[in-house]
N, C-alpha and C positions, 0 to 999 in steps of 0.2 A: 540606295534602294531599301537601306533595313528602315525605313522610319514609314512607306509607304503602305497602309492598310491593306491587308493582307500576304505581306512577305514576311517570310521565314526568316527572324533575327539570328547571326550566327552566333552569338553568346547564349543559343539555347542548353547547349550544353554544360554551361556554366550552373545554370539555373538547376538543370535534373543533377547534375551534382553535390551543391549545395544542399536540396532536396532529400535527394539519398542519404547524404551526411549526418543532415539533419533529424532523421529517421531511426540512423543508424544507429547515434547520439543516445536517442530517447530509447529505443528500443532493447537495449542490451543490458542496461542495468537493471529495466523491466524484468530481462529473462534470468540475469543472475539472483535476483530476487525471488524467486519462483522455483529456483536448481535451489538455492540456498532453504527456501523453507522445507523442502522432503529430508535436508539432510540431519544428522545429530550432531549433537557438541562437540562433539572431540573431530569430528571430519571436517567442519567449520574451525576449527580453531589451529587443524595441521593444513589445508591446503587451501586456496580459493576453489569457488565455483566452477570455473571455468576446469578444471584439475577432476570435477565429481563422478566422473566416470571410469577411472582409471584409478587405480589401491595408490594410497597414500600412504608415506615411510615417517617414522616418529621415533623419537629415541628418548629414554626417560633410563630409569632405574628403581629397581626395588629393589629389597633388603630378605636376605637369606633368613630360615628358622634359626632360631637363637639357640644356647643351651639347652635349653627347658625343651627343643623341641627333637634332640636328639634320641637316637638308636644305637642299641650294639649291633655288632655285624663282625662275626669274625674275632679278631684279633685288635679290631677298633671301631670306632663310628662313624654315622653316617647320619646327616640329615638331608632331608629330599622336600621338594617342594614344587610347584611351576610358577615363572617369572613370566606367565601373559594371562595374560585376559580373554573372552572369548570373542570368536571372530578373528583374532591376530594372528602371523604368521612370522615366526623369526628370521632374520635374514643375516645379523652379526651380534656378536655380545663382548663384551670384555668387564675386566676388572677394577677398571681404574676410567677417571674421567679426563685422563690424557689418550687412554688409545679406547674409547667403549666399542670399536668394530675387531678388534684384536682375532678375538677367533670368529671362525665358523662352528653354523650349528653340529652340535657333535663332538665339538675338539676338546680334550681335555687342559685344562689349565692348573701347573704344579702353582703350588702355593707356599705359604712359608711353614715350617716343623711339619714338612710331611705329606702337608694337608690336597688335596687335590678337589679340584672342581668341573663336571663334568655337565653342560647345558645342551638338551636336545633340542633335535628340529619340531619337538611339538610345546619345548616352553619349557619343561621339566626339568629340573636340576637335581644332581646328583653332591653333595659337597663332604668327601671323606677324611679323615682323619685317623692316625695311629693310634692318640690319644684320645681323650676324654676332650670334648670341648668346653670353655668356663665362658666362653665373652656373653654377655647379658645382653647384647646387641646384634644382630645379624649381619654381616658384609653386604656390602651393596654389589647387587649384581646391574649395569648398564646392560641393556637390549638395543638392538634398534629393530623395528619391526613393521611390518607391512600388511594395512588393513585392506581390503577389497571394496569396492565402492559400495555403496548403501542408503537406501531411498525408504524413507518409513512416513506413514501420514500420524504418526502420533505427536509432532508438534502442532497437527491444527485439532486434533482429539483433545489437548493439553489449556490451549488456548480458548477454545468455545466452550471447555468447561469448568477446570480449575479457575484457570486466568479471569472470565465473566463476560469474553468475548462475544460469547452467543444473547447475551441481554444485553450487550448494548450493540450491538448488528439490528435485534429487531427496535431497539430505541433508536438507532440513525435512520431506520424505514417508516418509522411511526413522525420522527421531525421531516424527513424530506420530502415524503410522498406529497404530504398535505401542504406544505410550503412551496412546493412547484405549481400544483394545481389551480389552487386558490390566486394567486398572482395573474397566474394566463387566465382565468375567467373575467376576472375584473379588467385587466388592461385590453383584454377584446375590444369588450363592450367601450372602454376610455376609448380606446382606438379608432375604432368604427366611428364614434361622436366626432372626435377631431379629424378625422380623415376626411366625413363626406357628411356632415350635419352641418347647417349653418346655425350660430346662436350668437351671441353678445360674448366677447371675452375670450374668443377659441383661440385667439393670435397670442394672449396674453396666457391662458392655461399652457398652450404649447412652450412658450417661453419660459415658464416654472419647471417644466418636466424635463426642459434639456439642462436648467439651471439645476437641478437637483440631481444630475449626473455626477456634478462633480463635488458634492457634499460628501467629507467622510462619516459612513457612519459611525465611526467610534465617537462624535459628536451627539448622538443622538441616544446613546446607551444606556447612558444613566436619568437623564431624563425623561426617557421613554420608560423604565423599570421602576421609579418613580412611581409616573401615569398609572401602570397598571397595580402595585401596590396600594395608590389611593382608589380606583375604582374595582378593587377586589378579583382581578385576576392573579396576581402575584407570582409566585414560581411555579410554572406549570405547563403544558404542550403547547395548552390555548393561545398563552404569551409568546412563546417561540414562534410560533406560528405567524402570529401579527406581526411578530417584529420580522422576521422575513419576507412577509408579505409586502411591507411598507419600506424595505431597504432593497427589494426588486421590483418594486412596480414602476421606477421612474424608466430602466434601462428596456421592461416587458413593454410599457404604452410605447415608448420611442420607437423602437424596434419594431413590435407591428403596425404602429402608424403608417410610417416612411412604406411598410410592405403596401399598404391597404390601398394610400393613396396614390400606388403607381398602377392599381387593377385599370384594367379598359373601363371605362367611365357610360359607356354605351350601355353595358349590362344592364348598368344599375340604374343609368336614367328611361331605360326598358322594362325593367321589371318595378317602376313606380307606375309608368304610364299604364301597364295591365293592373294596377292595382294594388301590389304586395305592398305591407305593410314596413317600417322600417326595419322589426324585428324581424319578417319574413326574410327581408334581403341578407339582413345579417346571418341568419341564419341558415340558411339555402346557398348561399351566392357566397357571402365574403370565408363565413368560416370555412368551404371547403376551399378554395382558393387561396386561403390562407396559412395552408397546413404548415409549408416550409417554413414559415418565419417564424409559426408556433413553435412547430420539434426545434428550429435553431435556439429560441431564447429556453426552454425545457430543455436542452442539451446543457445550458451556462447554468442555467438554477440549480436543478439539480446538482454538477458536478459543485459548483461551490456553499449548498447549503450543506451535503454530502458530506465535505472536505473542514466546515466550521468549526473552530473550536471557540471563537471568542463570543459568540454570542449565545452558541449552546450554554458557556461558563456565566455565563449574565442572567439568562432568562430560563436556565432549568437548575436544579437540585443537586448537590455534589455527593449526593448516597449513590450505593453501587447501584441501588435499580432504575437511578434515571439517566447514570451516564452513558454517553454517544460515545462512538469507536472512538472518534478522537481524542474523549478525555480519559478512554483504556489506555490508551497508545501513551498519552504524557505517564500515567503510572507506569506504566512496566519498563518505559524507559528509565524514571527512576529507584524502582523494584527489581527487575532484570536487565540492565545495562551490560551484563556479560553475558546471557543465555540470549547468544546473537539466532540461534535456532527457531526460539521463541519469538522473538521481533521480529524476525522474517518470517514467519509466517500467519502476525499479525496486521504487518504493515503488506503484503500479496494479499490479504482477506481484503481489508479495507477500502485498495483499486481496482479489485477486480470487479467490483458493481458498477463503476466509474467508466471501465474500459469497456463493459460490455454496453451499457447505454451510450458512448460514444461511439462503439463503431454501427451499434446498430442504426444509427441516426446521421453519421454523418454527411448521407449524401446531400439531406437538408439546411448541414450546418451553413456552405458556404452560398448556397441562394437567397437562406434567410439573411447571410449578413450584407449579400450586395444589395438584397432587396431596398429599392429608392433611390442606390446610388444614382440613376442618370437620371432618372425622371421624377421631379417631385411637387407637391403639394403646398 
């Protein structure tokens, strides 16, 4: 019975499994990405993300005031200092780097000729001596200590302005906007033509446009950069543009074709017999009818003209005012490869345009991509 149109296959379960998984998968490194960018350096570098909520424990050492920085007192000296930072909280300290939880805050520590050292529960140390101290170096004092969790938006304050992020966020909106657009006007009207116009040659254009699916562009790179070099567009928006345009229009006409020509056929040989003109129909009848397969192929262009760096690195300029998030993103990787604070919360910048134009679109994505599967042209 599971193979009979309309019964309930019992490995559905398998499937919302998988599903969920799958989700789950994607999902989580998403969120750790997001906890990770509000955090600072030193709380990325003592705990994961997962850990951001909850005070993180750290153990280091720093070094007491030296001679030079001592006091009389009495009958001997004393130098005094605090051994934390602000925000910390001590929880053990010791002397040496075989026991550094030795004492508790508070506890006095005997030392050698005399000397005693005494570290409070707010960092502050006390380190006395009978004599005069001479070491030109300070004793190291080990901590361990306990920070409070801590969420601050001055790595994305950091990133959109030191870093150059905010010039090149509105340079990735200035390449994509117009590289989406421009593709779905043109592949309409290609579409519309091949879908329901007869002419000489439409078997044989179709043929070129499925054949040109599987062309890689990086074939076309240099000689296309070439092209526009000799006919005077050279490195510039204009060139990016075309060159997006014409590495998305084989997969936009496809895509809306296949939608176009599964519309009911009745309409449109209806609204010639009243008269409408071919642009009328196009224009009335197929574009609204059309939308889901528009938003589905606007859903792929965008997210991967958005996401480009090899063809941004082709056909625009490598100064900071014309580079796209993604050729930010290759610098700071090799400019900050350890201010992981920073990269997280340039690499959360950068998808979150992506995630918000996909879920706002998705209900369209997967109509527009069945669109033609059963019935076609």
């Amino acid at each position: 019975m599971e193979n009979i149109a309309g019964t309930r296959s019992s490995l559905v379960w398998a499937v919302n499994l998988a599903a969920a998984f799958l989700v789950i998968l994607w999902t989580i490194p998403t969120f750790g990405l997001l906890v990770s960018s509000f955090r600072d350096r030193d709380q990325i570098a003592t705990s994961g993300w997962w850990q951001a909520g909850s005070a993180s424990t750290a153990s280091a050492f720093v070094r007491a005031g030296s001679a030079a920085d001592q006091q009389p007192e009495g009958d001997g000296f004393v130098i005094t200092g605090s051994a934390l930072s602000g925000g910390q909280s001590l929880k053990a300290w010791g002397t040496n780097s075989r026991s550094p939880e030795e004492f508790a805050p508070g506890d006095t520590a005997a030392l050698k000729d005399g000397q005693t050292l005494t570290v409070a529960a707010d960092g502050s140390y006390r380190l006395t001596s009978p004599t005069e101290f001479t070491e030109s170096r300070g004793m190291r004092i080990f901590v361990t200590t306990s920070t409070p969790p801590r969420f601050t938006t001055e790595n994305y304050g950091r990133v959109f302005g030191a870093e150059g992020l905010g010039r090149a966020f509105l340079n990735t909106f200035t390449v994509t906007i117009p590289a989406t657009v421009i593709p779905i006007l043109i592949a309409a009207f290609a579409a519309y033509a091949l879908a329901w116009m007869d002419f000489p040659g439409r078997a044989l254009l179709i043929a070129c446009v499925v054949g040109l699916l599987v062309v890689p562009l990086q074939l076309a790179l240099i000689p296309l950069l070439k092209l526009h070099n000799d006919i005077g567009l050279g490195k510039g928006y204009m060139g990016i543009w075309l060159a997006h345009t014409g590495f998305g229009l084989p997969l936009a006409i496809y895509l809306l074709r296949n939608y176009m020509v599964g519309l009911p056929k009745e309409i449109i040989e209806s609204a010639r017999v009243d008269g409408a003109t071919e642009f009328d129909i196009f224009r009335r009848i197929i574009l609204p009818l059309s939308f889901p397969a528009l938003a589905s192929f606007a859903i792929f262009q965008f997210l991967w003209v958005w996401n480009d760096l090899l063809v941004a690195t082709v056909f625009l300029g490598n100064s900071r005012d014309q580079l796209v998030m993604t050729g930010v993103l290759r610098e700071l990787l090799g400019s900050r490869g350890g201010d992981w604070e920073i990269l997280a919360a340039s690499a959360f910048i950068s998808i979150a345009v992506p995630l918000i134009v996909f879920f706002s679109m998705q209900k369209y994505l997967v109509r527009g991509l069945l669109a033609g599967s059963v019935k076609g042209g």
